[in-house]
N, C-alpha and C positions, 0 to 999 in steps of 0.2 A: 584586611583593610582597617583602616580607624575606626575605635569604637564609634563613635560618637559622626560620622558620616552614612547614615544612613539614606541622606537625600543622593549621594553618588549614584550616576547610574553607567555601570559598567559597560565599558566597548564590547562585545560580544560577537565583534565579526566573521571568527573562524581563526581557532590557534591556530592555520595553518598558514593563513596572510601573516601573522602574528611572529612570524619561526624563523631564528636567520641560525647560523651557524657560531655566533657569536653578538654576546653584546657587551657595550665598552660604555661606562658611564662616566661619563665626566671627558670635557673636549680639552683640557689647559694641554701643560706640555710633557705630563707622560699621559693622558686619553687619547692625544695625538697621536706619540707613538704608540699605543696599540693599534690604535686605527688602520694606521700605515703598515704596521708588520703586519698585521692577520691580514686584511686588504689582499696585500701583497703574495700571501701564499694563499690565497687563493679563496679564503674563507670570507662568505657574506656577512656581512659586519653592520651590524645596528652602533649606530654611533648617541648616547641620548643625551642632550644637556638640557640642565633646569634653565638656560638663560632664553636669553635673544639669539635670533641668527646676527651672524656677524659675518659681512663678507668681506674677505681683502679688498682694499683701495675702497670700495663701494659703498663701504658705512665706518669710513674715517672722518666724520665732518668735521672735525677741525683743523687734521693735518696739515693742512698750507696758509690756515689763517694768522692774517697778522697781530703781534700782541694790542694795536686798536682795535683790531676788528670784533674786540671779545668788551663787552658793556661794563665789564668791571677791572676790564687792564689783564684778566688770568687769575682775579683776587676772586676769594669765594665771598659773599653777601655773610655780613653777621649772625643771618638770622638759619642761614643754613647750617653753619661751623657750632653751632649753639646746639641745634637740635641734630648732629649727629657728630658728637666729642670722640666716637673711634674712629671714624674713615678719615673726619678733618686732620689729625696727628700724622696721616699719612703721607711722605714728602711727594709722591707724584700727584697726590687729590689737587684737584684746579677747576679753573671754568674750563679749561681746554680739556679736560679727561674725568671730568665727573661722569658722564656719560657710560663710563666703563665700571664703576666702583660699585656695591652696593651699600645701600646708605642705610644706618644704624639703624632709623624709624620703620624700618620696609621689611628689614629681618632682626628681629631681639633677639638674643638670647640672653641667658642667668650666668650673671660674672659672681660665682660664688669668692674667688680673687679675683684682682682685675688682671683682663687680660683684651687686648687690643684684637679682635682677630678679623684682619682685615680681607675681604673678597670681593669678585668680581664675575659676575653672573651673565656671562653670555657664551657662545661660541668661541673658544678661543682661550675662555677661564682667563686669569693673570699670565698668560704667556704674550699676552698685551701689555702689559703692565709690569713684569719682572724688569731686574736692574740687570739682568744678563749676565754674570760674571759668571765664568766657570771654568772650575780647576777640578779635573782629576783628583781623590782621594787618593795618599799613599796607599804604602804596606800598614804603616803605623794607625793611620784612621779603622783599619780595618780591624787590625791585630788590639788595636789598645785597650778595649775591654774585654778581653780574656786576660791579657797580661796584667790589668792593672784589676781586676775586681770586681768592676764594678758596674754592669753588665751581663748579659750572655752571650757566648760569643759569636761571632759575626758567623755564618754558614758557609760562606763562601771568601777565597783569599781574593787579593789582587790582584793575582797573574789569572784567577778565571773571571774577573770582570773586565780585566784590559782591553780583550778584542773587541767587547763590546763598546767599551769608550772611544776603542778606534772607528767603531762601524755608525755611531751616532755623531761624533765630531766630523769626519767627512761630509754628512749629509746637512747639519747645522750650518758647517761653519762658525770655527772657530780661530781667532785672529790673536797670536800669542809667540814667543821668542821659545827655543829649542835652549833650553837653561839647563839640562843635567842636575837635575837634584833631587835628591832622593827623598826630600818631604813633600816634593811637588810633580812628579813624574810628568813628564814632555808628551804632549799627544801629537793629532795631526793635525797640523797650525795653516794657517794662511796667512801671511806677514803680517807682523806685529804694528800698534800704536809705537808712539816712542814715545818719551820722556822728554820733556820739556828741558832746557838748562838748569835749573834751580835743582831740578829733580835730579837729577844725575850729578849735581855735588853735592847733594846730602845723601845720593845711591851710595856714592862711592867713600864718603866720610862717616856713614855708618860700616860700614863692610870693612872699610880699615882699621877700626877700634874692636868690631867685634866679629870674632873668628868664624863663628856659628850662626849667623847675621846674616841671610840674603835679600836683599832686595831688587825682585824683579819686575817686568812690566805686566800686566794686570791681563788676563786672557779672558776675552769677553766673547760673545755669540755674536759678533756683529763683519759683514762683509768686507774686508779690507780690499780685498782681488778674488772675485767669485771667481771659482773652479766652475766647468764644463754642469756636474752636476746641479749646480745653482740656476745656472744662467735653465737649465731646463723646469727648474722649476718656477721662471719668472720671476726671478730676485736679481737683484742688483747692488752695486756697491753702495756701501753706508755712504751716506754725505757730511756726517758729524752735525747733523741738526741741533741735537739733543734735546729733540721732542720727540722720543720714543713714546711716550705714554698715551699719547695721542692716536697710535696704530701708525704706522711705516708704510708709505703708499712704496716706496722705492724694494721693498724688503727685504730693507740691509740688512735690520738684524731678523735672528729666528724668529718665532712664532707659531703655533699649529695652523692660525689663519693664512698664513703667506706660504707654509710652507708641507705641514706632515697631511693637515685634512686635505686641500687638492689634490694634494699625490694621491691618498687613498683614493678620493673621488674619481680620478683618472681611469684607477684601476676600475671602474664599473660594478664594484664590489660593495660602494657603501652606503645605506641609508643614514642619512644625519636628521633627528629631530629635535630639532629646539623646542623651550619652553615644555619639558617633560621632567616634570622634579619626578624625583624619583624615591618611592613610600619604603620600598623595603626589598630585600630578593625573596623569593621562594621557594624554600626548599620543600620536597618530595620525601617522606620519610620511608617509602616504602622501597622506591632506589635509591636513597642514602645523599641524595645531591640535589645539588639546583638545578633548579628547570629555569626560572627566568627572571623575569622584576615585576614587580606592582610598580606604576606610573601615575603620577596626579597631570592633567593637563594644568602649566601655572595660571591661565588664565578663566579659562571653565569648571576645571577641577574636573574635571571629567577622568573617567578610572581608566587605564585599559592594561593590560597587561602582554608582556613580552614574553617569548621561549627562546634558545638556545642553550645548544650541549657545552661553551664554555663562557663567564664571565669576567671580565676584566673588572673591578674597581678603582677608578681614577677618580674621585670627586671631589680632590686635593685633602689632605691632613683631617681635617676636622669633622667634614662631610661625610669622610668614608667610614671615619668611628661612628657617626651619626645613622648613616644608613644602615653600619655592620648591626651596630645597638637595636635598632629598632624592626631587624629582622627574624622576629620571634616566632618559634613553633614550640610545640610541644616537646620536640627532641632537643630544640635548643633554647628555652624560655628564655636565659639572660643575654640573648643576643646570639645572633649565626656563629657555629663553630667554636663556642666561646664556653668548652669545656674546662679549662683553668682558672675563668674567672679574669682574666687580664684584661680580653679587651678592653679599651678605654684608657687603658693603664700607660704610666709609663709615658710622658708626652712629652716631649722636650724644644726646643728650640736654639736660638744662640744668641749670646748674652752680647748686644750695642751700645752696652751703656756708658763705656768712655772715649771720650776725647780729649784732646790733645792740642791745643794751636799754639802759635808761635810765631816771630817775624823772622825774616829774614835776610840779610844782606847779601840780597843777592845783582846781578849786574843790569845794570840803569838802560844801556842803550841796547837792549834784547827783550823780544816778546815771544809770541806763540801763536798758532793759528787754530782755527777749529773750536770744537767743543768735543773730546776726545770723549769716549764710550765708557774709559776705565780708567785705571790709574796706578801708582804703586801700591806694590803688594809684598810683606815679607811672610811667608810661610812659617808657622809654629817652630816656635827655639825651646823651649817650656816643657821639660816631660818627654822630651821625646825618643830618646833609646834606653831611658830609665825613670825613677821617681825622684823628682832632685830639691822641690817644692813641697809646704806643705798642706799645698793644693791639691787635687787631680786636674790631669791633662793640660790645656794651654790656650793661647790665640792667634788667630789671624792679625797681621796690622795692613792697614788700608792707609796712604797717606797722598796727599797733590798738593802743588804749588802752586799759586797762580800771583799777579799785580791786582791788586785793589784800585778804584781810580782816584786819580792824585784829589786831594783835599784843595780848598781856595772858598776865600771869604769875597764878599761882596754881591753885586750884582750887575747884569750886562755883559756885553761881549764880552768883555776881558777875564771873565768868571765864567761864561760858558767853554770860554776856548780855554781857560787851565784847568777845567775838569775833563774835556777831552783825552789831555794825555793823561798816561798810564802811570800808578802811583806807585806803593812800595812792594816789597815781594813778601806775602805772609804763608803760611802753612800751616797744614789742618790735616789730623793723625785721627786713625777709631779703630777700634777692637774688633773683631767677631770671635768670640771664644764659646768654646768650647761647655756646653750643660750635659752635667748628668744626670743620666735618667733615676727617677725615683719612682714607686708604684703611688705614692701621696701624690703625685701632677699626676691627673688624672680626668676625663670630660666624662658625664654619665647624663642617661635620658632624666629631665624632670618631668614627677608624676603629677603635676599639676597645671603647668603650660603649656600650650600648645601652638604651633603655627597656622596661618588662615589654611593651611592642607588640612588640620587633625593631625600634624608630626608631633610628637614631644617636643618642644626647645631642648637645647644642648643647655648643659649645665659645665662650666670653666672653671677647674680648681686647679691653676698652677701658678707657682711660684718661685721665686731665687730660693736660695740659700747661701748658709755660712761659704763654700765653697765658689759660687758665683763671686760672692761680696772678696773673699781673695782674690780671687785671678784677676779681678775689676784694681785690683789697689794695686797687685801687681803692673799692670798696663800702666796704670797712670804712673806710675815711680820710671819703670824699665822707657816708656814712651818719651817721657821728660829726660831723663838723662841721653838714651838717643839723640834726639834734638838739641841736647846742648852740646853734644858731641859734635855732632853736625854744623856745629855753628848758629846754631838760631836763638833770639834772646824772646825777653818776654813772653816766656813759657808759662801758659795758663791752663790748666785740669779743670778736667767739667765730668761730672756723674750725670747724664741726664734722667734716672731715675726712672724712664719707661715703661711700662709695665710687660712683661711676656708678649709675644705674638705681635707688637710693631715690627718684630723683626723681619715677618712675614716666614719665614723657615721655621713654622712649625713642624712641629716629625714624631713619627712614633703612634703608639694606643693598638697597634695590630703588626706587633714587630716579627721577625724572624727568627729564625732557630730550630735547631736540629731534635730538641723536645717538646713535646707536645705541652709539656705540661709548663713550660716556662715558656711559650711560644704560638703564637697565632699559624705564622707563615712558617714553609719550608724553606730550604735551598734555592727552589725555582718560586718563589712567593705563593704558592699554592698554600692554603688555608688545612690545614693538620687535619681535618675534622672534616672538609667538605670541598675534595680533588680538585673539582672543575671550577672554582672558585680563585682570582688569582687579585691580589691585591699589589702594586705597583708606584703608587706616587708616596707622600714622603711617609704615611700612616707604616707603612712597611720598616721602618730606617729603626736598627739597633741602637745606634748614637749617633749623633750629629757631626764629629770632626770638627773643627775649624776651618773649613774647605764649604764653601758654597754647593747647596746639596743639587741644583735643578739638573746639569749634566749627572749627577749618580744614577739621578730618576729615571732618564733618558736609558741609560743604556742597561740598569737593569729590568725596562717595561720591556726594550728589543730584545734580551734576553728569556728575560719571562714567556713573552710572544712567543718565540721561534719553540722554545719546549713545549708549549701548548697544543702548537700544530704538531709537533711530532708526535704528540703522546695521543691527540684525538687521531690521527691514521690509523692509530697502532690499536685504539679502543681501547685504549688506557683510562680513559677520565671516562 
């Protein structure tokens, strides 16, 4: 326990209330799916988040409200965006979804660089809050740092994560076009969005000029035509609200509240306790493993402590370097399993810092309906079956169209009813490229700070480099010629200069690898140094891709899952 907590007074009810057969820290959307997969074979499953309960439909309070009904229109107050400059940067933060975020003043940490790192502390973690998109990693995401250097290499290929991406997108849902490509591999879709007009003559007049160039429709988690499997888990179709962030009473899109934690609950297999930060694991040096977690109650602080023979770590990126760090014994002083010295290491994310907009001529008596989930998408052209650049790797491009409403001067009727109609057709382009990992980005306990638990604060040292700042100048060059290819004029580049971690795709500090000594996790995310130990969300991830990570997370925690229960039959772990 914390030095400096001596007024704690420990639960002491009987490790044998105490004892389940697994426990899963952290509820977002790979704590879900462990939930769901152990649950499911059969394993008692302690499910523990540091947040609030959060139930589907049940603690949505704002999802039907109207933008009057909110005292400030959806704007946040001055004095709130003031006193918390990282959550405010975050485009879903509002009076509609405050509720969900955690605010700067509530939780510090030490930006040794700045780094934005945004969370959200309840049931459900940001799988309330995630932007949804999700695209299967190639061969090449997977393959590219072996090939290229710069790296260790990935443990496992793409043909042995595939079934797994089959076996989590069926149960998601996922709404995406069957495109054949081989930097974007095709999963199991439920009909797609479509493209608007505009979008599909700038599809088509990119694609004509460049050979290597696809632009397809954007493959997001959201219900287009729920399958048999949905409908049983009480979801339903999206309605195109585009108030996801608010919580989905309908449960169009995913979620672990709408979707992986009830399943588990179903199964009669899982205890969920909110409001259980969690101080550290504990390991046993005398059987070489973890036995279970030290717990702070958030509200009392009160101690109690957990058992089970296998643990999951889901406490998204940052949390779980946090808790790995801070789980110190004699065997392992610098942190659980952290014989090489890495953990912490090695943190990466994905570089948003350019866009692109533009106008466009496109046709006057045509519009669009809805507030679509997602948008176009070209998949990495940059590096990709060799080094062609004298950068590494590449990026995603993200781009939509949409009408602005028409301009008019004056005032009265005649100026309300010409801003009614629909104005000119503009366009707006953004990157998500590709960071490489470096052991200098890196998060470590400070020995000086602490949280109201007695935690160390995290300390945040990551940064660009010469290598981002290329692939950033590239975008903005290759982005702008695009679009003038395309037809579009008044092409204007913007750096918006963001610091790390707005991206929210942080990843890394406890990564994989088939050495121990360059590597935390195994093959199946087992931790080199302490079997029964299994880390899963993005803390896990070799490099990031250019591919939105949240589906990778998914189907390697169901992956993870299933070896675990096979190895605990076998008395392997």
């Amino acid at each position: 326990m914390p030095q400096d907590t001596s007024n704690i007074h420990l639960n002491t009810t009987g490790k044998q209330n105490n004892t389940y057969d697994a426990i899963v820290i952290g509820s977002g959307i790979s704590g879900g799916w462990a939930a769901k997969e152990l649950t499911e074979k059969g394993l008692k499953t302690l499910l523990l988040e540091r947040g609030r309960e959060v139930v589907h439909i049940k603690d949505y309070p704002t999802a039907t409200l109207n933008p009057w009904d909110f005292p400030h229109r959806g704007r946040m107050p001055l004095k709130v965006t003031t006193e918390n400059p990282v959550v405010a940067r975050c485009y879903a933060f509002g009076e509609a979804s405050q509720h969900f975020f955690v605010k700067d003043t509530e939780h510090p940490y030490v930006q040794e660089k700045p780094f934005d790192w945004i969370r959200g502390y309840q049931v459900g973690g940001k799988s309330l809050l995630w932007a949804r998109q999700t695209q299967r990693w190639s061969k090449f995401d997977f393959e590219g740092p072996e090939r290229d250097g710069f790296a260790v290499p990935w443990p496992f290929t793409y043909n042995e994560i595939a079934p797994w991406y089959s076996h989590v997108e069926k149960f998601a849902g996922i709404s995406g076009n069957k495109d054949g490509l081989e930097t974007l591999p095709d999963g199991e879709f439920l009909p797609p969005w479509d493209l608007n007009c505009a979008e599909k003559t700038i599809q088509q007049r990119i694609m004509q000029q460049y050979k290597n160039r696809y632009v397809v429709q954007g493959r997001c988690a959201h219900l287009t035509k729920p399958n048999p499997i949905h409908i049983e888990q009480g979801r339903t179709q999206c309605q195109a609200r585009s108030l996801c962030e608010r919580g989905c009473p309908f449960g169009g899109y995913f979620s672990s509240n709408a979707s992986t934690i009830p399943w588990a609950q179903k199964t009669g297999n899982l205890t969920l306790i909110p409001e259980s930060v969690v101080h550290s694991i504990i390991y046993d040096e005398k059987l070489q493993k973890a036995t279970g977690v030290r717990v702070l109650h958030a509200d009392t602080k009160q101690a109690t402590e957990y058992y089970a023979a296998i643990i999951f770590v889901n406490a998204s990126t940052i949390n779980t370097n946090l808790i790995l760090l801070n789980s110190i014994s004699n065997r392992f002083p610098n942190g659980l399993a952290n014989d090489s010295g890495l953990l912490g290491k090695f943190i990466t994310f994905h570089n948003y810092r350019g866009h692109v907009t533009a106008a466009f001529d496109g046709p006057q008596d045509k519009y669009y309906y809805g507030r679509r989930p997602t948008q176009a998408m070209m998949p990495n052209f940059r590096n990709v079956y060799k080094q062609e650049t004298d950068f590494l790797r590449g990026y995603m491009v993200h781009y939509s169209a949409g009408r602005s409403r028409a301009s008019a001067e004056g005032i009265g009727a005649a100026y309300k009813d010409a801003i009614t109609e629909a104005g000119n057709w503009y366009v707006s382009m953004m990157m998500q490229g590709e960071t490489i990992p470096k052991e200098t980005n890196h998060v470590r306990l400070s020995t000086t700070e602490k949280d109201e638990w007695g935690i160390p604060q995290l300390i945040t040292s990551v940064d660009y480099d010469e290598n981002d700042e290329k692939l950033l100048q590239d975008f903005l060059t290759q982005g702008s010629e695009m679009l003038a290819a395309a037809g579009c004029t008044n092409i204007q580049t913007h750096d918006s200069k963001q610091a790390p971690g707005l991206d929210i795709h942080e990843m890394g500090g406890v990564r994989m690898g088939k050495d121990p000594k360059t590597a935390l996790l195994n093959k199946w995310n087992q931790m080199h140094h302490c079997k029964n130990v299994f880390v899963t969300d993005g803390a896990c991830m070799v490099s990031t891709s250019t591919q939105n990570p949240s589906l990778t997370y998914m189907a390697i925690t169901a992956r993870a899952a299933n070896y675990a229960v096979e190895q605990l039959k076998k008395n392997n772990i």
